[in-house]
LUMMAR-779029 format. One record per atom (N, C-alpha, C, O): x, z, y; residue number from 1; atom name; residue in one letter. Coordinates in Angstrom, 3 decimals, decimal comma. Layout:
// LUMMAR-779029
((X Z Y) NUM CA A)
...
END
This chain:
// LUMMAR-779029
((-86,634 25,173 -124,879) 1 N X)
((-86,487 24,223 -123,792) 1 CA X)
((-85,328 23,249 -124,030) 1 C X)
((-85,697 22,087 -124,201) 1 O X)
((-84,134 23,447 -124,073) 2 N X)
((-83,134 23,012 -124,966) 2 CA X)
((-82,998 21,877 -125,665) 2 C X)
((-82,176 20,963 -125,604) 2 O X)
((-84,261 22,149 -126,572) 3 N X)
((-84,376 20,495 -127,183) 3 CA X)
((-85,502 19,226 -126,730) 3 C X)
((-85,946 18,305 -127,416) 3 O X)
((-85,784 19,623 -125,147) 4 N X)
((-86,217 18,482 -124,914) 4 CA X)
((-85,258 17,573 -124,209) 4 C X)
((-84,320 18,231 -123,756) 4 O X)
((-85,157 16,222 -123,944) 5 N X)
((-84,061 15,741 -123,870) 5 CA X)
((-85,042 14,124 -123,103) 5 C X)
((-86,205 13,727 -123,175) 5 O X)
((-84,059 13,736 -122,573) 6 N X)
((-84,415 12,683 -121,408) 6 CA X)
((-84,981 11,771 -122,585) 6 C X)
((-84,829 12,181 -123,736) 6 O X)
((-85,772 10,280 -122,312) 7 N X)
((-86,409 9,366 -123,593) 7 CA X)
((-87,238 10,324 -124,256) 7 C X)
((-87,738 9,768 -125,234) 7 O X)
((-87,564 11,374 -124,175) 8 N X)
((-88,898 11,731 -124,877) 8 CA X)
((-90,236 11,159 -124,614) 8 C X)
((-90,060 10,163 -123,913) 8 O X)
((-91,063 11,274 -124,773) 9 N X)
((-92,732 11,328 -124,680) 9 CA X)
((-93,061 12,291 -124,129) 9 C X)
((-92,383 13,309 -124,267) 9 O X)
((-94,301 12,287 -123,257) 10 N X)
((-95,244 13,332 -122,888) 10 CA X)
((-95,749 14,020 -124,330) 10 C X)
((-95,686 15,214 -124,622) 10 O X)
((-96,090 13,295 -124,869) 11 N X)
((-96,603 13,433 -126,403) 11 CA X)
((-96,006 14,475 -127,695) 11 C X)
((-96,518 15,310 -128,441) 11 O X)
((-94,229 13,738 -127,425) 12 N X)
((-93,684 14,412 -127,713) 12 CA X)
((-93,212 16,397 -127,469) 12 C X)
((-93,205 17,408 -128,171) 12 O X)
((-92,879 16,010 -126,013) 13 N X)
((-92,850 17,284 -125,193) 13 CA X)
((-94,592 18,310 -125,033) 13 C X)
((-94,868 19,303 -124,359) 13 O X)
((-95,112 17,788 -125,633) 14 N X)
((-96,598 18,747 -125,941) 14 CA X)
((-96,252 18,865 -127,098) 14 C X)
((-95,681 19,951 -126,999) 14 O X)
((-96,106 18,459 -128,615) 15 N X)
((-95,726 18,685 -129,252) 15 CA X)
((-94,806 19,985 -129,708) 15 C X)
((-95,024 20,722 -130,670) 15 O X)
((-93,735 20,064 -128,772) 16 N X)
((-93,232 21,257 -128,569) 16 CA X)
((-93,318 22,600 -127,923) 16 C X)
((-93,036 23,740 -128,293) 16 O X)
((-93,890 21,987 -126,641) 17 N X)
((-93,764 23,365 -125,810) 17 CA X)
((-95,643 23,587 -125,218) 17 C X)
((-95,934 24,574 -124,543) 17 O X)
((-96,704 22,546 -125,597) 18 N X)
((-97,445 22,659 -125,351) 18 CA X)
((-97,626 22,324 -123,855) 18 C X)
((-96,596 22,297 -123,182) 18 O X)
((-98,866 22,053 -123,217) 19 N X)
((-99,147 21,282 -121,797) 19 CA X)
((-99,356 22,561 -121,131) 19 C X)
((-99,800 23,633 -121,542) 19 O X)
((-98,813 22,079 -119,710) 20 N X)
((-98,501 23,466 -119,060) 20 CA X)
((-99,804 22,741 -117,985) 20 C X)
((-100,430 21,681 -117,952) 20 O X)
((-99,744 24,225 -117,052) 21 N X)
((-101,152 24,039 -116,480) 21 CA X)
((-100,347 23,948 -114,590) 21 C X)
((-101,105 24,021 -113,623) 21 O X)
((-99,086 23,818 -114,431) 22 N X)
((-98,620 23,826 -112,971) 22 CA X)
((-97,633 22,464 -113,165) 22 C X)
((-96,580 22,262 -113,769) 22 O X)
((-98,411 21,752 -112,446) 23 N X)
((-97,632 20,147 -112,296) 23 CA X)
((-97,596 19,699 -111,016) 23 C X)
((-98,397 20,328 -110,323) 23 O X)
((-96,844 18,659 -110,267) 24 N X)
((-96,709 18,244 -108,818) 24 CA X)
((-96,169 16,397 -109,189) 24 C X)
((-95,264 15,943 -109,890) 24 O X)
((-97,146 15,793 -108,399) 25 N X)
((-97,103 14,147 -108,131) 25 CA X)
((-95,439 14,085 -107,802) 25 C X)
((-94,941 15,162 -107,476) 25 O X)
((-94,656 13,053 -107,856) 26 N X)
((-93,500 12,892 -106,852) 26 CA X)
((-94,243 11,460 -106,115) 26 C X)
((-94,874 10,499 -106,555) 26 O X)
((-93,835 11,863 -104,909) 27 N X)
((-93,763 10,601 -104,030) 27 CA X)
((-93,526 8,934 -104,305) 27 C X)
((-92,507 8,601 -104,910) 27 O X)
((-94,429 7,965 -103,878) 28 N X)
((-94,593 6,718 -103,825) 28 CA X)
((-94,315 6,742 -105,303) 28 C X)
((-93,274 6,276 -105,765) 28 O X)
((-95,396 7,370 -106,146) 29 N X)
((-95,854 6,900 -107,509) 29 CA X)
((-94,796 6,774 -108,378) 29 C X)
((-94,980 5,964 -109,286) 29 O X)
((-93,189 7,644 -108,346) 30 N X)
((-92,155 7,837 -109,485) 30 CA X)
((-92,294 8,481 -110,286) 30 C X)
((-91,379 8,541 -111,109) 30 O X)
((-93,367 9,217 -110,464) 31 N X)
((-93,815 9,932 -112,019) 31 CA X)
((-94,314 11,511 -111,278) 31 C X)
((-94,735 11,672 -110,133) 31 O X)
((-94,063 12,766 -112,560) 32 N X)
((-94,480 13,251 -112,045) 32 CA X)
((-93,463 14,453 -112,623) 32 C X)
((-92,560 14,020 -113,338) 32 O X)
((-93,492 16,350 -112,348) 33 N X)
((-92,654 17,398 -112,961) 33 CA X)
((-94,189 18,191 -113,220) 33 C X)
((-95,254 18,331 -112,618) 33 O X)
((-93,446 18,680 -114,751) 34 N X)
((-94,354 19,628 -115,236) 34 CA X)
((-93,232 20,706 -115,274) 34 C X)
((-92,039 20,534 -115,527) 34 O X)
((-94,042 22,131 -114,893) 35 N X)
((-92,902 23,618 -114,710) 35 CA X)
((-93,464 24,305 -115,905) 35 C X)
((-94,530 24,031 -116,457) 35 O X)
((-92,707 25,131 -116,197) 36 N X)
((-92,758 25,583 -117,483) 36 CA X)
((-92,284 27,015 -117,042) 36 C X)
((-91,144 27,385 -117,322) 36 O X)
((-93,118 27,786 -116,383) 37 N X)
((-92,685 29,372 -115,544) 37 CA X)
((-91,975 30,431 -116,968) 37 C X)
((-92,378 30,417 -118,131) 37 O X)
((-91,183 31,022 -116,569) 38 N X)
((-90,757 31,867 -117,375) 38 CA X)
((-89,646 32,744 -116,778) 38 C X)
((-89,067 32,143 -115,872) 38 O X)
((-89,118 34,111 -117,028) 39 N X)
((-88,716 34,743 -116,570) 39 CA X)
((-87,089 35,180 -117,265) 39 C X)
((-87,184 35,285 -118,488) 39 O X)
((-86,079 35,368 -116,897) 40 N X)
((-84,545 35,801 -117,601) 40 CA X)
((-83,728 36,238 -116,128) 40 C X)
((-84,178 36,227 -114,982) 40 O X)
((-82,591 36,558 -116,535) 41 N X)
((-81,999 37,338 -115,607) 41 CA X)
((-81,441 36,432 -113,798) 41 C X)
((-81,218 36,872 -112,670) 41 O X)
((-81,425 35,018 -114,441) 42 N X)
((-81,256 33,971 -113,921) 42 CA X)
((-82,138 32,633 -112,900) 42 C X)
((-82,167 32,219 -111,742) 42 O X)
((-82,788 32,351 -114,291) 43 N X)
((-83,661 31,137 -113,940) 43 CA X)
((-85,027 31,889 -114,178) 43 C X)
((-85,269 32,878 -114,870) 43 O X)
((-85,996 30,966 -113,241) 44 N X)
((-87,622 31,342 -113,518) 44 CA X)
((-88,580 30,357 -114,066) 44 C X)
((-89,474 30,813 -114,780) 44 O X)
((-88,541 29,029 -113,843) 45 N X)
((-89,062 28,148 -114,245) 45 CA X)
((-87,867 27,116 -115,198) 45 C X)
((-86,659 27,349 -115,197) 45 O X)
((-88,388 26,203 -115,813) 46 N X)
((-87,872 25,354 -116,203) 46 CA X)
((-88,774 23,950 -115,872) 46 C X)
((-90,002 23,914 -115,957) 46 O X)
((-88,061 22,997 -115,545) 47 N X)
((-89,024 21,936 -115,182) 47 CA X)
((-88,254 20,502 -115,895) 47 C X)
((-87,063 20,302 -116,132) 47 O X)
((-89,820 19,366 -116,181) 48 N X)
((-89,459 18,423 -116,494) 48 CA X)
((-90,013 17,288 -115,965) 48 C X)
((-91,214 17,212 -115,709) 48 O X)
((-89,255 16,427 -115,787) 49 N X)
((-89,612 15,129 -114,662) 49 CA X)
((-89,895 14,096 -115,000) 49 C X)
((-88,889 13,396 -115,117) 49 O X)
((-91,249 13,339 -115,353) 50 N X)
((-91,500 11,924 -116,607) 50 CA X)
((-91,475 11,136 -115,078) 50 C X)
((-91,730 11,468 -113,920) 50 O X)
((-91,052 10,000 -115,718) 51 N X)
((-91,410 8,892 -114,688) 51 CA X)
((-92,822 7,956 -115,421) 51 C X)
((-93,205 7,968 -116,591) 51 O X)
((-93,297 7,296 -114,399) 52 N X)
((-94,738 7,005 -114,129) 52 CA X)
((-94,829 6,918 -115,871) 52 C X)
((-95,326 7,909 -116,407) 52 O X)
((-94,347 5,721 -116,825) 53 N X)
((-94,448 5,374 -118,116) 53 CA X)
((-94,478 7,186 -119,198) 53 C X)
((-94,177 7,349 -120,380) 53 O X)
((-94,970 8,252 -118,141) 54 N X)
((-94,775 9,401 -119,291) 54 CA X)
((-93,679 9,295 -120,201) 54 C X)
((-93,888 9,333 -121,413) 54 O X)
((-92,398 9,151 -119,676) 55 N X)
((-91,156 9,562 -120,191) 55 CA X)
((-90,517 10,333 -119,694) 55 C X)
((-90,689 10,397 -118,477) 55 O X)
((-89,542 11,243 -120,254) 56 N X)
((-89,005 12,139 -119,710) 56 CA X)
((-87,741 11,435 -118,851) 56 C X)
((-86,799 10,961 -119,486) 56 O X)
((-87,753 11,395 -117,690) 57 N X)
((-86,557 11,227 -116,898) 57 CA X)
((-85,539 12,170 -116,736) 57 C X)
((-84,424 11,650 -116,754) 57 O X)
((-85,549 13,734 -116,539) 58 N X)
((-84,887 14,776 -116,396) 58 CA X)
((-85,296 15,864 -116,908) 58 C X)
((-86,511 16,008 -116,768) 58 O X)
((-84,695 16,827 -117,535) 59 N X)
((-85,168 18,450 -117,284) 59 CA X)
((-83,713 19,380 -116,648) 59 C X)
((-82,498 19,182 -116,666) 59 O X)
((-84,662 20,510 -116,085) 60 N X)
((-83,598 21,285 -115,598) 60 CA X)
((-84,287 22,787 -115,243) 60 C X)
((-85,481 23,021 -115,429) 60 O X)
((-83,586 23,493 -114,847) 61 N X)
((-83,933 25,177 -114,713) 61 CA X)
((-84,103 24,956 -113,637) 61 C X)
((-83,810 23,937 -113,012) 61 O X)
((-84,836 26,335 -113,127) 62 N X)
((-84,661 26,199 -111,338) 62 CA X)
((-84,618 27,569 -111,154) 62 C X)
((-84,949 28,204 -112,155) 62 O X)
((-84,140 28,588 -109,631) 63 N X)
((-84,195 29,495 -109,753) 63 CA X)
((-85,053 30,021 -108,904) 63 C X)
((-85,642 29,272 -108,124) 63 O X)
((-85,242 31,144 -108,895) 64 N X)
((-86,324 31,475 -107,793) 64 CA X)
((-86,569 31,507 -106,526) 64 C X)
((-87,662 31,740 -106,010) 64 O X)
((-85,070 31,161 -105,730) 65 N X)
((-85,287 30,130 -104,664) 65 CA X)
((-85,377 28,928 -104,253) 65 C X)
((-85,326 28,318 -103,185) 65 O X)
((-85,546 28,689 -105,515) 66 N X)
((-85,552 26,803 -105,729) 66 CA X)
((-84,512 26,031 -105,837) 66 C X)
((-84,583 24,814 -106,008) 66 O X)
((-83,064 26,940 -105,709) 67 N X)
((-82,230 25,689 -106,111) 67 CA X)
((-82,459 25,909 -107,741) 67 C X)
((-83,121 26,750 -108,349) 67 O X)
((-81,429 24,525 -108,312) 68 N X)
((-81,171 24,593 -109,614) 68 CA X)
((-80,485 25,500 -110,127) 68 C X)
((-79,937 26,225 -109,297) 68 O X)
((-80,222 25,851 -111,654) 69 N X)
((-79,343 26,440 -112,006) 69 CA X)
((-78,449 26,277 -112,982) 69 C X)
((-77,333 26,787 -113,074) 69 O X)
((-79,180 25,286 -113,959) 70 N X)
((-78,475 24,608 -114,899) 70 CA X)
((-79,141 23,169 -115,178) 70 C X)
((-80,328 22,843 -115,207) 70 O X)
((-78,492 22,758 -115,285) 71 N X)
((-78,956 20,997 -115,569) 71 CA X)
((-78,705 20,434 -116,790) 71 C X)
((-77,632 20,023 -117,231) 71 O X)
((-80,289 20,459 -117,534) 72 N X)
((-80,014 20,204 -118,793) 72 CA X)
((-80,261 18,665 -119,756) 72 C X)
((-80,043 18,434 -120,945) 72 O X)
((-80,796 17,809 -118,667) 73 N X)
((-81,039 16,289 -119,091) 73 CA X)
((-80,512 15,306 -118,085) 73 C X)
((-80,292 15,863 -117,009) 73 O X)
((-80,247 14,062 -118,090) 74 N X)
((-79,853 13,113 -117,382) 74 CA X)
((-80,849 12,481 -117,408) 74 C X)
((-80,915 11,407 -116,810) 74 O X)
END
């Protein structure tokens, strides 16, 4: 997860981690987050946020109550 990084590609980020099957629209058409579920002592998902042009705008962990937990892209 680690090495995906904000300015990527959709393209790119399949490339690596493969297309995940749990995604959510964001509001008035700013792109969209793909989750990437996974389990550690901490975090459960990892998620990444393209804006509309399928670029990566953000990634970050989340925990299983939904806040964040580590913030790993700008």
């Amino acid at each position: 997860f680690n090495t995906i990084r904000s300015g990527m590609t959709k393209d790119q980020v399949i490339g690596v981690l493969g297309v995940t099957r749990i995604t959510m629209g964001l509001a008035r058409q700013r792109g969209y987050v793909w989750f990437y579920r996974y389990e550690n002592a901490s975090c459960k998902s990892f998620m990444i946020e393209f804006a509309p042009d399928d670029i990566v705008r953000s990634t970050y962990y989340r925990m299983s109550m939904g806040r964040r937990c580590k913030h790993v892209g700008g």
